[in-house]
N, C-alpha and C positions, 0 to 999 in steps of 0.2 A: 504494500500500500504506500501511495504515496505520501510525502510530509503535507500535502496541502488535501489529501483527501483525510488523513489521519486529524487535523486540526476540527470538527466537528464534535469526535467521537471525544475530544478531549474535554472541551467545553460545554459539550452535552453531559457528561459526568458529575461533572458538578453543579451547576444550575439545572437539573431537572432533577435531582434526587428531591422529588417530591414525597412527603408525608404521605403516609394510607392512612384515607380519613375513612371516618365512617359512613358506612355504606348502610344505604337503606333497604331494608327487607324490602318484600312483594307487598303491595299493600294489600288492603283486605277483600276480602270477598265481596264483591256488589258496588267496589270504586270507594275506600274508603280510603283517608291520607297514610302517607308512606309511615312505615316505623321505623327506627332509627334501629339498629343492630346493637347488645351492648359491648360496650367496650371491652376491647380484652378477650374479644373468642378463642375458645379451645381450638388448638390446629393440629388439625388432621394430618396424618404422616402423608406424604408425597406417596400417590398411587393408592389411598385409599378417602376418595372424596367421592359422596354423596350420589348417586347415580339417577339423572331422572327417570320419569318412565317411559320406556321404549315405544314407538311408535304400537307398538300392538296393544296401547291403552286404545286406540281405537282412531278415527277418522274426526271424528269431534273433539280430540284433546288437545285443545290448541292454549293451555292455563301456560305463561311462561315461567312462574314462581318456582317450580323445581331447577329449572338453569338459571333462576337469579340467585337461588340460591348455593348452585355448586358452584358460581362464577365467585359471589363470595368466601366462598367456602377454601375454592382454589386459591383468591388472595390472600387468605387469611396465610395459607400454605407457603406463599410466596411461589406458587406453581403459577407464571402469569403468562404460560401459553395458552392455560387451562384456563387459565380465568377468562379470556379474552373470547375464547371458542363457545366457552357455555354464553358469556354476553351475545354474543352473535345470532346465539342459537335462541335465546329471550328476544332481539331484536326482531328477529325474524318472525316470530309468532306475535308480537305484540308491539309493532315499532313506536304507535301511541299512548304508549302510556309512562307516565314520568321515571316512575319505578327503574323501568325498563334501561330506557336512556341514561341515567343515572348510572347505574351499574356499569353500561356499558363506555360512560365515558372515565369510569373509576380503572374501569378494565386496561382500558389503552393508557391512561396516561401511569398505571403502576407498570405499565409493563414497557414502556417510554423509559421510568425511573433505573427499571432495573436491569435495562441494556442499553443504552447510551449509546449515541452513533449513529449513523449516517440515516437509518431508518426508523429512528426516532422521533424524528423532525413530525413524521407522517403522519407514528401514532398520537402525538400530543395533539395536532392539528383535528383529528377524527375525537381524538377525547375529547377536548375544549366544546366543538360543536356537539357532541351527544350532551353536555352537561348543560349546555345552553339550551338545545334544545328541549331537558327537561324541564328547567325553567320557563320555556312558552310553555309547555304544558300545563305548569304547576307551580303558578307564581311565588305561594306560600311554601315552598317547599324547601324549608331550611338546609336540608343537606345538603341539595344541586347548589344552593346558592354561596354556602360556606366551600363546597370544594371547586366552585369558580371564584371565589374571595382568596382563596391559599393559593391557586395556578397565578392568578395577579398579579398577586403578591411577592412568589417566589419567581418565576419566570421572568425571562428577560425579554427586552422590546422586541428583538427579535424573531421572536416564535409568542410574542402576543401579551408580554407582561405588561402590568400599567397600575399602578399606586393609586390613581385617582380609578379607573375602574375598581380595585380593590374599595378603595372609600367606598363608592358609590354601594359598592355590596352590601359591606356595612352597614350602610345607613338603613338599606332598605328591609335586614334581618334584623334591626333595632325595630322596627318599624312595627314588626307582625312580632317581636319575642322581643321586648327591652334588654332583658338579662344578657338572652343570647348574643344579643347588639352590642351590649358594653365587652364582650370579651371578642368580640370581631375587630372591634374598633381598638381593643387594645395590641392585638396584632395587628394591627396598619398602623397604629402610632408608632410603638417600641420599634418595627420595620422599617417605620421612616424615618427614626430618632429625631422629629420634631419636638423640643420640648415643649412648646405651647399646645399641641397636639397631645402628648401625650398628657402633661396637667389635666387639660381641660377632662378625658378621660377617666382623670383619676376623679375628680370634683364631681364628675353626673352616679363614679361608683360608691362614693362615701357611705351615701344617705342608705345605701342597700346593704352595708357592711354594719351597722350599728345595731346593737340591743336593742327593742321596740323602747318608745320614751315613754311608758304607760309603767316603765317599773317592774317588768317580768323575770321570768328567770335569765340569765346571763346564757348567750350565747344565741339567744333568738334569728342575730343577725345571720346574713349567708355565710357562713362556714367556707362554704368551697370557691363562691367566688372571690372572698376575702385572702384566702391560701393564694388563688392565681395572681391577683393584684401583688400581693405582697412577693408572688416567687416573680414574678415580672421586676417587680422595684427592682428584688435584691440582686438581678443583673443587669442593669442596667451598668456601662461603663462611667459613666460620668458620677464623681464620687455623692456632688453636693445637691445633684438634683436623686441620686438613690437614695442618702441620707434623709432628705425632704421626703420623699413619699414613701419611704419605710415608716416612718415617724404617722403620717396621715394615716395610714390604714391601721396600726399598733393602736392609735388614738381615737378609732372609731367605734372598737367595743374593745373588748377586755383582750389581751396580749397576746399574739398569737406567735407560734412558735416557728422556725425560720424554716421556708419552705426550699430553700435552695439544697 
């Protein structure tokens, strides 16, 4: 290979080792919204992943939630040739449904992450649009939208990344899940290391961190988003503004223990 065809595969290695975000089950029976998978799946040893059912379920078995979910199944694995086949094979039975698309854009861009290189480029480009696409589908659908908020985010202009696309994501899963919102936008600040950006941030997440003011038991406030804010502070590079907002979250309920 040459030195100018090799230059790709090199810079693809390291800006597209993309995160495996959570992928959303099949949704429910009769069209109901997607369910988030929980975190942390059990993985299945390589060559023993979930097997839909074979075409001799009959002529009318057209459900694709068995190969959404060996497509996950396989990521989980980190088998992402498998993952991509069984997305394909959901695609094809059900190209309109969000679920669907989702998957299959989780499909190609892990399998983008974990072979870098010249044909790469291809899968991110086909991921990108299945995830978009779920979102025509399913405006509210926080997953599509968070794992188009991280390709944003992490990708480079090149192959489609964009910070203010990122924000825009943000904004609009603050929008439909506040919660969800303040920890989107905290990955787009800490990523842009704005610190008026990130402040601002911290100031909409205070009020959500605190012990209810009615007097109750201690600890009322959010636990786990209070943990993120505070493991975000304690890496930030810049001494006096980490100092600053370790201090904010510590003093918004009762002392919480260092998350780094």
């Amino acid at each position: 290979m040459s030195r100018l065809a090799a230059r790709p595969a090199l810079w693809l290695g390291g800006i597209l080792a993309l995160v495996l975000f959570r992928v959303p089950a099949a949704a429910a029976q009769g069209g109901g919204r997607e369910l988030a998978v929980p975190q942390g799946p059990v993985r299945p040893p390589r060559g023993e992943l979930p097997i839909p059912p074979r075409a001799a379920a009959g002529p009318g078995h057209r459900d694709p939630e068995p190969w959404i979910r060996r497509a996950i199944a396989a990521m989980a694995a980190r088998d992402y040739d498998a993952g991509v086949a069984a997305a394909d094979s959901a695609r094809a039975l059900a190209p309109d449904r969000a679920a669907v698309q989702l998957v299959v854009g989780q499909a190609y861009l892990s399998h983008a992450r974990d072979r870098p290189g010249l044909g790469a480029i291809g899968r991110v480009k086909q991921g990108r649009a299945a995830v978009e696409r779920a979102i025509v589908l399913d405006p509210d659908n926080l997953d599509a939208r968070a794992t188009l908020l991280q390709f944003l985010l992490q990708a480079p202009r090149i192959v489609g990344g964009s910070r203010d696309g990122a924000r825009a994501q943000a904004r609009e899963i603050e929008r439909r899940d506040p919660r969800r919102g303040l920890l989107a936008r905290l990955d787009v600040a800490v990523a842009g290391g704005r610190q008026e950006e990130i402040r601002a941030v911290y100031r909409d997440a205070i009020p959500r961190l605190a012990p209810p003011a009615d007097g109750g038991p201690a600890g009322q406030g959010d636990v786990a988003l209070a943990r993120a804010f505070l493991g975000a502070a304690e890496r930030l590079k810049d001494r006096k503004l980490r100092e600053e907002l370790v201090e904010q979250v510590r003093a918004a309920g009762r002392p919480f223990r260092s998350a780094a």
